[in-house]
VOPAGU-2260 file (C-alpha; in pm, 1 decimal, decimal comma):
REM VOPAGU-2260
SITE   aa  ch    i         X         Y         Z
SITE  UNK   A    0   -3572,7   22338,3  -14497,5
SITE  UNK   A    1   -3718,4   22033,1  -14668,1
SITE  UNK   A    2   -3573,7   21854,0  -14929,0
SITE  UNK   A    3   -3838,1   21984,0  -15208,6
SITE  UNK   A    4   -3691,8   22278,3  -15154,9
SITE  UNK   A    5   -3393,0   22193,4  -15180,6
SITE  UNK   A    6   -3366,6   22001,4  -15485,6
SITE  UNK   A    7   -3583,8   22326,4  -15651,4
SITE  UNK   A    8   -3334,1   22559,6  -15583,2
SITE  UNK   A    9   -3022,5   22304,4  -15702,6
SITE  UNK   A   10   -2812,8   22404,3  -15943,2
SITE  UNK   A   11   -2681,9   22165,4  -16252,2
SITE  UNK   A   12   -2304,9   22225,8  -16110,1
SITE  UNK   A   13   -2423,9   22154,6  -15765,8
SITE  UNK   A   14   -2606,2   21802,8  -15870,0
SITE  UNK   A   15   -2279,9   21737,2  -16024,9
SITE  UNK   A   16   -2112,7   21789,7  -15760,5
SITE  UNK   A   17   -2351,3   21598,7  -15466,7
SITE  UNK   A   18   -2348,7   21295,9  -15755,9
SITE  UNK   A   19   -2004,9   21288,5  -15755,9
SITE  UNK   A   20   -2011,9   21287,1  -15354,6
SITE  UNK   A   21   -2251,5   21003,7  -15394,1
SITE  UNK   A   22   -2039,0   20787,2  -15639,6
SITE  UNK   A   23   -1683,8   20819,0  -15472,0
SITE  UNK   A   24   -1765,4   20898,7  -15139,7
SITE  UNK   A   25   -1552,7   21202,0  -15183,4
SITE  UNK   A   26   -1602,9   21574,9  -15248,3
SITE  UNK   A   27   -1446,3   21658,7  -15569,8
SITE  UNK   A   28   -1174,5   21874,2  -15397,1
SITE  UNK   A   29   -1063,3   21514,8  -15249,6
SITE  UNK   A   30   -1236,8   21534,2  -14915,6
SITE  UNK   A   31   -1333,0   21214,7  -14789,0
SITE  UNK   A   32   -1723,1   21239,8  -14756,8
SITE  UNK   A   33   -1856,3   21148,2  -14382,4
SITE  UNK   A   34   -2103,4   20810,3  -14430,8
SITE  UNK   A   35   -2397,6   21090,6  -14313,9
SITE  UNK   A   36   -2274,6   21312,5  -14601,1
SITE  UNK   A   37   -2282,6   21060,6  -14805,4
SITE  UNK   A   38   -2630,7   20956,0  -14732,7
SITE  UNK   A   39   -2766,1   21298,7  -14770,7
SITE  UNK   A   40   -2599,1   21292,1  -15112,6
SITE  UNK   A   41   -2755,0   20993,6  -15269,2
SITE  UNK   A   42   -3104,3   21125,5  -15123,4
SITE  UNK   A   43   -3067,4   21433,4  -15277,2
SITE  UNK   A   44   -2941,0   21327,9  -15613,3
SITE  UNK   A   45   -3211,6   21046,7  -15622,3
SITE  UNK   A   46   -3472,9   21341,3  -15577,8
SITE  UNK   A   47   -3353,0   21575,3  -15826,6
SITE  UNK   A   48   -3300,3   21349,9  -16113,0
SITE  UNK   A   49   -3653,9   21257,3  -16028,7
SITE  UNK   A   50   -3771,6   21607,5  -16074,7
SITE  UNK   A   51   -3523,2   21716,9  -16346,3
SITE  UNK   A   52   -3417,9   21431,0  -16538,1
SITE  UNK   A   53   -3563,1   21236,1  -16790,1
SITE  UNK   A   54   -3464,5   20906,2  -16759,6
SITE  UNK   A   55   -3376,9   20604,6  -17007,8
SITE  UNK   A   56   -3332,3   20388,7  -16694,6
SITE  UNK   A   57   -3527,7   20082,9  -16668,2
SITE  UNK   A   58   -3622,3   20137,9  -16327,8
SITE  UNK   A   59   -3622,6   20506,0  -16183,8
SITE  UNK   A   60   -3749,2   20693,3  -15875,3
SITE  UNK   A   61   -4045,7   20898,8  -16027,8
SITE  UNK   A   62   -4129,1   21277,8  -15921,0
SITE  UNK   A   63   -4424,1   21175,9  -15631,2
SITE  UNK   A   64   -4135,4   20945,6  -15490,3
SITE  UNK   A   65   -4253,4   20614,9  -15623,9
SITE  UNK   A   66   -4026,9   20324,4  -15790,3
SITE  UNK   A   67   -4110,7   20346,1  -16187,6
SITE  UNK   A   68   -4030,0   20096,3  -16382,4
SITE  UNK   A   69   -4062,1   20060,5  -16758,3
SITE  UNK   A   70   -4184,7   19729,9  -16965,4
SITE  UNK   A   71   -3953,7   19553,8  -17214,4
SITE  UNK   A   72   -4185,2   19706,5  -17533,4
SITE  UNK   A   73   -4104,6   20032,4  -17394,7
SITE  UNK   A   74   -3765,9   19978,6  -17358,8
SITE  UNK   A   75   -3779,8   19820,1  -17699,6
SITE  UNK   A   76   -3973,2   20115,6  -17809,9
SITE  UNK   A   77   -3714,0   20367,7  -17751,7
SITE  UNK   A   78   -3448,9   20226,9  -17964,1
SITE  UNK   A   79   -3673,6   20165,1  -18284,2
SITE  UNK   A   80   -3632,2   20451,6  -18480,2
SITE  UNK   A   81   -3966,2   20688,4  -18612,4
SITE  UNK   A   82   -3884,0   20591,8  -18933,0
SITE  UNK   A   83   -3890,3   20220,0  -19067,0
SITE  UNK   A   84   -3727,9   20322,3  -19367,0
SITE  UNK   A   85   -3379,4   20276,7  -19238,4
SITE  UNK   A   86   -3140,7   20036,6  -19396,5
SITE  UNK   A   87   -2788,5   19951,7  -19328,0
SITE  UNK   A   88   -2545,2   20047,2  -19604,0
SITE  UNK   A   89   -2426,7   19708,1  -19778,4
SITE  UNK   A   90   -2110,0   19665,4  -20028,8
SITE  UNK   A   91   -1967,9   19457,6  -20240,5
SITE  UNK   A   92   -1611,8   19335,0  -20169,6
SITE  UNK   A   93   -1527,1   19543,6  -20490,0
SITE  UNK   A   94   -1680,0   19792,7  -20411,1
SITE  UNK   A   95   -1453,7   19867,1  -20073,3
């Protein structure tokens, strides 16, 4: 089986579960992962959040299995809200 098909058939509770594998280095029953386990974990987490997530990262692994990376205006462009009319309440120390 190859990992595409793999990571289309993975379930939400199962990435959860192969991320937390990949983060600890143990199975979240308390098993110690094996360092091949553990490999195979990252690799497969990697590929499905490049499939199924959308990503906020600066740099992320992209569906075709290249390194994406985003510019600093992008970045930039994701916090700046749609609508410039935005203020920040303001008060009076009487007023509080």
């Amino acid at each position: 089986m190859n990992i595409e098909t793999l990571v289309n058939n993975m379930t939400p509770e199962l990435y959860e579960r192969l991320s937390f594998c990949a983060e600890t280095g143990k199975w979240p029953d308390g098993s110690v992962a094996s360092e091949a386990q553990r490999g195979h974990a990252v690799q497969l987490v990697m590929a499905y959040q490049a499939k199924h997530l959308d990503s906020d990262q600066m740099m992320t692994v992209g569906s075709n299995g290249e390194l994406v990376t985003k510019s600093k205006s992008e970045i930039k462009a994701q916090f700046v809200s749609s609508d410039s009319n935005d203020s920040i309440a303001t008060f009076k120390n009487d007023e509080l």
